[in-house]
C-alpha positions, 0 to 999 in steps of 0.5 A: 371336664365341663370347664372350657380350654380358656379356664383361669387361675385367680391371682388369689389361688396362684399366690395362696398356693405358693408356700405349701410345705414340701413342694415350696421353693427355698426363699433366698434372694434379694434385690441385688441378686436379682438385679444381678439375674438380669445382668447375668441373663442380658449381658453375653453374646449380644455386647461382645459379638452383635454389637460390632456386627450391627455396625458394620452391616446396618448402622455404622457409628449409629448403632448407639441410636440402635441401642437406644431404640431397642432398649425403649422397645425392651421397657414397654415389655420390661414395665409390663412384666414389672406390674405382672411380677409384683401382683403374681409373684409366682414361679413361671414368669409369663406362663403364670401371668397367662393362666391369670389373665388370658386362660390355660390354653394360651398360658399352655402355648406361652409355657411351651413356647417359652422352651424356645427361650430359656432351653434352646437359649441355653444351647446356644450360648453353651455353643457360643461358650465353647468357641471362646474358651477354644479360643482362650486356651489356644492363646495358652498354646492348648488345643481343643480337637475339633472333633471334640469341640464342634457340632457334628452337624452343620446346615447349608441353606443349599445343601440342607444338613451336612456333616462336619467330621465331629463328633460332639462339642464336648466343652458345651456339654460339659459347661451345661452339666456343670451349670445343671449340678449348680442350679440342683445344689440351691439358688442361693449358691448358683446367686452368689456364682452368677453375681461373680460372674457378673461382677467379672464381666461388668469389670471387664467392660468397664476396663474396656471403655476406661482404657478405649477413651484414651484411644478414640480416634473422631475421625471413626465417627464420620459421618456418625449416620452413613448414607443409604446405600440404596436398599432399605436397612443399609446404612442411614435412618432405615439402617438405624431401625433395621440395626435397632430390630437386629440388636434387640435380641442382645436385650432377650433374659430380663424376663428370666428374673420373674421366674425366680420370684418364689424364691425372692424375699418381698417379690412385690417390691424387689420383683420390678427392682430387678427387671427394670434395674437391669435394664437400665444398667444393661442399656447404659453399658451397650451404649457406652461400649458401642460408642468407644468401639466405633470410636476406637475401630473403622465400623466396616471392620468389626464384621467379626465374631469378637469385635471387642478384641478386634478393638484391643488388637487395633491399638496394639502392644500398648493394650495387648495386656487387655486381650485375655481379660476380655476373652475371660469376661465374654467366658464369664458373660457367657457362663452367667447367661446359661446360668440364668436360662437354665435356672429359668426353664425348670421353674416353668416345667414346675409350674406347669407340673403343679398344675396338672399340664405335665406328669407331676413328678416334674413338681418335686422338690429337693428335700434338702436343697428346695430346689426344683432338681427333677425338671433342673436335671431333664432340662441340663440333658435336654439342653446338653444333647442339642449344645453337643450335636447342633450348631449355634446358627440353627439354635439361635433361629429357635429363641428370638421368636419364642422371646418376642411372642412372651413380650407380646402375651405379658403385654396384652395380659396386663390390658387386660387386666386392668379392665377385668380386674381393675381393684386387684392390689398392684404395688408397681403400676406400669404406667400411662396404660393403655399407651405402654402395653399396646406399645410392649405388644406392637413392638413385639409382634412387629419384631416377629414378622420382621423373622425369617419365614423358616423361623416361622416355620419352625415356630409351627411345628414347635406348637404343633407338637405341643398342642398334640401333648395339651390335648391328650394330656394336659386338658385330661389331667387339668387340676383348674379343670376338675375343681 
């Protein structure tokens, strides 16, 4: 207990400690599939619903320049974690690269933060999920009860918590505990269902914006930057940033690719093929579908939940064959995302189990499939407990700030690095160090106090709670502390 709170791992025990026998991860993926993970993790809610919204409150036809912006933003932090990733190719993403690099009490507040992220996430999108497969069957003439198919509780900023007459969002639990019994089979099934997916929603939007060409009327785009009108973030250049600080959270889940680095074939190549290749496709698919969607829709009538859609129906009958294959693609967008968020959280929980900071049950390991079932399963309950009981808004305020503060944290831990550690093998470099990792940070931070002041709020209650768990547990049961 003589070791200080900021205590490291060495990269050479992190990675020397990895292949342990019985509590080792099944090695199955490759670059594809990891490239396919970012897909899955980036590409929902944000290109089917943020996008059309972004225009039509802050940007106009310009929200491609939004998407531009945010996705320079998003390769600061994906070059970071690219360098991260391939030098530590560890489960437990920037937990792990904190441990490395800034010590466990900063790795232990990057760990328990990152449930924002990847659990919380899930809820929300689980959430999302069930509004477009409602949405989907009522086109079938099948009806979902809204007591069984909305959050019991709903919260007015006027008239606090409130309840709404549900009684459980049932389709959002149920797509939870069939994504939970996937991840426990094995990585390499929940790959191939996830790859699927993706394949489905990249269809989709490309079919979207073969058919949209044919339909763009120039006249949407004028004029392509709208003028100010007269508040900051309203139109014009400061529109075009405001939309840019909106949109990049359509960006959040690259990350989720590190996390699966101890179950990836040669994870020091295949690690940054996997992040900055889903990036790169990600960032030309949201530019292209929100070109053809300005192009085809007036900007100030996609102030909708299903903007894409609206576009189809403004067309009329000549592509209302179109309409079910989108509803369909933001189904299979949105089951890939709780996919990957979910196949993320337990390989966090892993690796704090294995480190002592969490009771070690939460390190076992499937005798048969190799996959981390104990902390899969309690993150499945978790997160279907919230996905069944709270509403999309109040979740969603709960990611974006954990997401941001993991950027920033990966950013700051490869400077630092580089000058403590300056020989350490690193097959990707990010490059033009130190320009990129202060930029990585800065975005981020910037982008967190940009947040609402109750996101904050919540924020510190968040870590409150787990600093109370670190120190009455995690600092007694440290095993970096008791060698």
């Amino acid at each position: 207990m003589s070791k200080g709170i900021f205590v490291k791992k060495s990269i050479g025990e992190l990675v020397n400690g990895i292949d342990d026998g019985a509590h080792s991860l099944k090695r199955a993926l490759g670059p594809w599939n990891l490239v396919s993970l970012g897909l899955g993790a980036i590409i929902g809610a944000g290109i089917f619903v943020l996008t059309g919204q972004a225009a039509a409150q802050y940007a106009g036809p310009a929200i491609t320049l939004s998407f531009v912006l945010s996705g320079f933003g998003c390769v600061f932090a994906g070059l970071c974690y690219a360098e991260m990733a391939s030098m530590i190719p560890v489960a437990g993403s920037a937990y792990t690269y904190a441990y490395a690099t800034l010590g466990e009490f900063i790795a232990w507040i990057i760990g328990w933060d990152l449930i924002l992220e990847y659990l919380f996430g899930a809820s929300t999108v689980a959430v999302g999920w069930s509004g477009y497969v409602g949405s989907f069957l009522r086109d079938f003439g099948v009806l979902i009860p809204e007591q069984l198919s909305k959050s019991p509780f709903a919260y007015d900023p006027h008239l606090g918590w409130i309840s709404t007459g549900a009684f459980i969002n049932l389709p959002a639990v149920f797509i939870i505990a069939v994504v939970t019994i996937l991840l426990v089979i094995g990585i390499r099934e929940s790959a191939a269902s996830n790859n699927l997916a993706v394949l489905i929603k990249i269809f989709v939007l490309l079919l979207f914006i073969g058919a949209g060409l044919f339909f763009i009327n120039g006249e949407n785009w004028k004029p392509f930057i709208p003028p100010n009108v007269g508040t900051f973030g309203h139109f014009g250049w400061s529109g075009i940033l405001r939309g840019a600080g909106v949109i990049f959270f359509a960006y959040i889940g690259f990350d989720a690719v590190s996390t699966a680095a101890q179950e990836t074939h040669n994870p020091q190549r295949n690690m940054p093929i996997g992040i900055l290749g889903s990036l790169g496709i990600s960032t030309i698919l949201y530019i292209v579908v929100a070109l053809v969607l300005t192009g085809v829709v007036k900007f100030d009538k996609l102030l909708v939940p299903d903007p894409i859609a609206v576009a189809v129906d403004s067309i009329g009958s000549q592509l209302f064959w179109l309409r079910p294959f989108i509803k369909i693609g933001a189904i299979a967008g949105l089951s890939s995302v709780i996919l990957v968020l979910l196949m993320g959280q337990p390989r966090i929980f892993y690796s704090m189990a294995r480190d002592g900071l969490i009771p070690k049950v939460f390190a076992s390991v499937h005798p048969k499939f190799r996959t981390p079932y104990v902390t899969t399963i309690t993150t499945g309950i978790v997160a279907a407990f919230f996905a069944g009981l709270f509403p999309i808004g109040v979740l969603g305020e709960l990611v974006s700030i954990g997401t941001l503060l993991a950027f920033a944290i990966v950013s700051v831990g490869v400077l630092v690095l580089r000058y403590t550690n300056p020989e350490l093998p690193r097959p990707f470099k990010t490059p033009l160090v130190p320009i990129v990792p202060i930029l990585g940070a800065l975005v981020s931070l910037l982008q967190m106090f940009s947040l609402p002041s109750n996101t904050w709020i919540r924020l510190i209650v968040w870590m409150v709670l787990g600093l109370i768990i670190y120190f009455f547990y995690g600092t007694r049961h440290s095993l970096v502390k008791r060698k």
